[in-house]
C-alpha positions as CSV (number, residue, x, y, z in Angstrom):
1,X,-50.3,-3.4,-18.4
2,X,-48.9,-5.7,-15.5
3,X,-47.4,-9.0,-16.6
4,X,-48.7,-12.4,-15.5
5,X,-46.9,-12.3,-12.9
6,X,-48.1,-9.1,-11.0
7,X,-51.8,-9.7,-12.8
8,X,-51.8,-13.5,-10.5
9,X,-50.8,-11.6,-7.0
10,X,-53.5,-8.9,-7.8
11,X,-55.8,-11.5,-8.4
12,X,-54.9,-13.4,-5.2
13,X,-55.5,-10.6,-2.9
14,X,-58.5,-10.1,-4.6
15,X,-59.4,-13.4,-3.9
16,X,-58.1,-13.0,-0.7
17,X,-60.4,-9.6,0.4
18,X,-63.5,-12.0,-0.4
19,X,-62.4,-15.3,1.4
20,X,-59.7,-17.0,3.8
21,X,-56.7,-18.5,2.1
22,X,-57.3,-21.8,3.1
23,X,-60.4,-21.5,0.7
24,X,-58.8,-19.7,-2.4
25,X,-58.9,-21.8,-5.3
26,X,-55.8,-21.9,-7.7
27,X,-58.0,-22.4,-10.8
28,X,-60.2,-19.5,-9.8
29,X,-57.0,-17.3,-9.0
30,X,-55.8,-17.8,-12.7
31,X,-59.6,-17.7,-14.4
32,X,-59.2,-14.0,-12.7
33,X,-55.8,-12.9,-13.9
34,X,-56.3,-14.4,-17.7
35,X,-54.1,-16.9,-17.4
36,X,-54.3,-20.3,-17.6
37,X,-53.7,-22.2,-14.7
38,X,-50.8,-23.7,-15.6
39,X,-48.8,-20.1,-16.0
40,X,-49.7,-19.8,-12.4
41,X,-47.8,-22.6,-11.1
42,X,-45.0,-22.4,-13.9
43,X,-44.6,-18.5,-12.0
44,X,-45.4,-19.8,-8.1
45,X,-45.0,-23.5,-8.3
46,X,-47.7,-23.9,-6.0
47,X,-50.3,-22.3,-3.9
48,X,-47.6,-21.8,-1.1
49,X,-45.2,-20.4,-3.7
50,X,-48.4,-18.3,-4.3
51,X,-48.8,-17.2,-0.7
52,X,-44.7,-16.4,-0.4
53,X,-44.9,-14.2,-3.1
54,X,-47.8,-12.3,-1.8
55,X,-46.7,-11.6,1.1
56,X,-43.1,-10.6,-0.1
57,X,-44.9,-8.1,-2.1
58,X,-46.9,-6.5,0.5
59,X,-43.3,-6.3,2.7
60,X,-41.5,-4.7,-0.6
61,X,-44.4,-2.2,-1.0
62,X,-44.7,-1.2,2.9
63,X,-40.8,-0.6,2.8
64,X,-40.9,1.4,-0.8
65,X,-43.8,3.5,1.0
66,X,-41.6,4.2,3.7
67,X,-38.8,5.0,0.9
68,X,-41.2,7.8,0.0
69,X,-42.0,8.9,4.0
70,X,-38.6,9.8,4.3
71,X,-38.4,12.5,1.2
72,X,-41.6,13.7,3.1
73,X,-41.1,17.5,5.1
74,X,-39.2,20.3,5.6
75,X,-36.8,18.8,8.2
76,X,-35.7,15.0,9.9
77,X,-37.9,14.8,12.2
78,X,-41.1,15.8,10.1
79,X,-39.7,12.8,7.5
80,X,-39.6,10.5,10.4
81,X,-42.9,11.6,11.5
82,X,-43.9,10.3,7.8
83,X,-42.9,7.0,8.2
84,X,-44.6,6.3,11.4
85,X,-48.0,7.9,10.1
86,X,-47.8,6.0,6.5
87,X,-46.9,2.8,9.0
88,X,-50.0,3.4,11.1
89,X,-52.5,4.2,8.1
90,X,-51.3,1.5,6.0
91,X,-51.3,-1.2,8.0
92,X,-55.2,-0.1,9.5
93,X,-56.1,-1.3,5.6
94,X,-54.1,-4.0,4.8
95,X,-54.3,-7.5,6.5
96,X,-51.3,-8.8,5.3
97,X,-49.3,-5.8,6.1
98,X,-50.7,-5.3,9.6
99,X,-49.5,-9.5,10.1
100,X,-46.1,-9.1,8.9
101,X,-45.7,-6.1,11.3
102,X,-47.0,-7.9,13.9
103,X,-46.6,-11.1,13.5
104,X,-50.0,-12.1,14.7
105,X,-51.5,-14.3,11.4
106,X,-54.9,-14.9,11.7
107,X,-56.7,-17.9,10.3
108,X,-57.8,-15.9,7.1
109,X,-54.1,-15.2,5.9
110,X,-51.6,-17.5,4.3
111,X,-48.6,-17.1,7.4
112,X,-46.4,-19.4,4.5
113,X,-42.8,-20.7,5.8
114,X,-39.7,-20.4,3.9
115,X,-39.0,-22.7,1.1
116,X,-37.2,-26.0,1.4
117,X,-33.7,-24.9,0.0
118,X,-33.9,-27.6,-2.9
119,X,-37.0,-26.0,-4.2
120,X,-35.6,-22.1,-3.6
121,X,-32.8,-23.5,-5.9
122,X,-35.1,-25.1,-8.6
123,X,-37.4,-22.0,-8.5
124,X,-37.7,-20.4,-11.9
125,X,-37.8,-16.8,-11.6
126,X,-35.3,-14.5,-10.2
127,X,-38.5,-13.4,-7.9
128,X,-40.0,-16.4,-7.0
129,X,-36.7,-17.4,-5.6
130,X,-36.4,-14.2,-3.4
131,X,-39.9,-15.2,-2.0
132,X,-39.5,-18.4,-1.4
133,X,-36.5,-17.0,0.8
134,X,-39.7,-16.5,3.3
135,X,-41.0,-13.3,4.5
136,X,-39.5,-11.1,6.9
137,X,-39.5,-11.2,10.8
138,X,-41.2,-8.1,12.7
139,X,-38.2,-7.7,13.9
140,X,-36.3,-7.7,10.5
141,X,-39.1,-5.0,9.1
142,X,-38.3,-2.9,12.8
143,X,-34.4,-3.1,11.9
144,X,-34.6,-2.3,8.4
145,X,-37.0,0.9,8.9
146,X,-34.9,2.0,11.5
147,X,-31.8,1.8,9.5
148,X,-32.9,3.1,6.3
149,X,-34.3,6.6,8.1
150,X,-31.0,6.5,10.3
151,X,-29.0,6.2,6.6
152,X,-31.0,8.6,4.8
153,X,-32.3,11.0,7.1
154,X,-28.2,11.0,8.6
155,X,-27.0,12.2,5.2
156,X,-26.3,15.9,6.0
157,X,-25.1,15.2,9.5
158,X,-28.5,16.5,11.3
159,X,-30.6,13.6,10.9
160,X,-31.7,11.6,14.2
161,X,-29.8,9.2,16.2
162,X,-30.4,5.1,16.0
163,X,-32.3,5.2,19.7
164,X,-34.7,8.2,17.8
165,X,-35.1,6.4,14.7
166,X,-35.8,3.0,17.0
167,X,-38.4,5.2,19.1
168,X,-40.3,6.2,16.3
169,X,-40.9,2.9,14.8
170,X,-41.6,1.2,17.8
171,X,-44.3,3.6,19.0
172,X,-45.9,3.1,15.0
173,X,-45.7,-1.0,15.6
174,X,-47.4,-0.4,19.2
175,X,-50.1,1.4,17.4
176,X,-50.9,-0.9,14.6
177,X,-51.1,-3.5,17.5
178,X,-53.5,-1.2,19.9
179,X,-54.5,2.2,17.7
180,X,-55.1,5.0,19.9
181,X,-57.5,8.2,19.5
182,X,-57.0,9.7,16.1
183,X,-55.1,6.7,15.1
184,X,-52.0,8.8,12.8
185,X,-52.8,11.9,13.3
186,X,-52.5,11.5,17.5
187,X,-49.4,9.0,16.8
188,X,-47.7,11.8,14.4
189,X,-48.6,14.9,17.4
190,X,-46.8,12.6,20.1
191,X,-44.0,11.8,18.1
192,X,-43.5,15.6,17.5
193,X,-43.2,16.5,21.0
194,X,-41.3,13.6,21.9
195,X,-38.6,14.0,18.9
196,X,-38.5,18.0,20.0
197,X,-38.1,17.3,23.5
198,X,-35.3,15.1,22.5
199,X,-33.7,16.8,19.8
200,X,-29.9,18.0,20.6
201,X,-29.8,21.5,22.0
202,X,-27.2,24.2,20.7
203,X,-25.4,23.6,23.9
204,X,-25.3,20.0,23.7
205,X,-23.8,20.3,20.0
């Protein structure tokens, strides 16, 4: 059974699917999850606490998916393949997703800024304080992709470079921004031949 807490963000991007944020109503949000309204803003503090902690969620959940990507395949390069097709699928469903990646926020989404620092301080849950930290920067999701699969995929000395790594998630981000024919499955062929045809050679090692 999810707690009030996870029950109110499901709610919200319920709410969310059916209207833009600017038209979301607190009340209704709570009425939805079963709680009263006053549980919501004791969790969120307000309907911009709300939106923060939405749309840390949705980062958390895009970067646990790519957790599981990278324990995907017989070998590195199939793993990294994962993580660009799980990039390129997810984010073709998921508004908020696709708007952290890109950093294009359109008029239907909350884009919420960071929290004055008085209020991340006087925030009452260990998790509300993290979101009120603000979500992260395309640039931060890029970096931390790219450095996870270089860490884990590195682990038995075989895995692919940084510039591989960096290749791979840049050419998922450019097509969540303009999908191409077959959307993941012709992103995932490319990236095969362009990870083989830059894969070390026995020579080379």
């Amino acid at each position: 059974m999810p707690t009030a807490r996870e029950a109110l963000l499901n709610a919200a991007l319920a709410a969310l699917a059916e209207l833009p944020w600017t038209a979301v109503r607190m009340v209704d949000v709570a009425g939805a999850a079963g709680v009263s309204r006053q549980t919501l803003y004791n969790e969120f503090g307000s309907k911009e606490g709300l939106a923060r902690a939405l749309v840390r969620r949705e980062a958390d959940a895009y970067l646990h998916g790519v957790e599981r990507a990278l324990r995907t395949g017989p070998d590195a390069a199939s793993r990294l393949v994962s993580v660009a097709e799980w990039t390129v699928t997810a984010a073709a469903g998921r508004p908020l997703l696709r708007a952290l990646l890109t950093g294009c926020w359109g008029e239907r989404l909350p884009a919420p800024r960071p929290a004055p620092v008085r209020s991340r301080v006087l925030a009452g849950t260990p998790a509300q304080r993290r979101a009120d930290a603000g979500p992260p920067a395309p640039g931060e999701l890029l970096a931390a992709v790219r450095d996870r699969s270089r860490t884990v995929l590195g682990r038995d000395g075989a895995g692919p470079g940084e510039e591989a790594c960096e290749l791979v998630v840049r050419l998922a981000l450019s097509y969540v921004v303009a999908p191409g024919e077959g959307e993941a499955r012709g992103l995932g062929a490319m990236l095969r031949r362009a990870l083989s045809a830059t894969s070390p050679t026995a020579a080379d090692r």
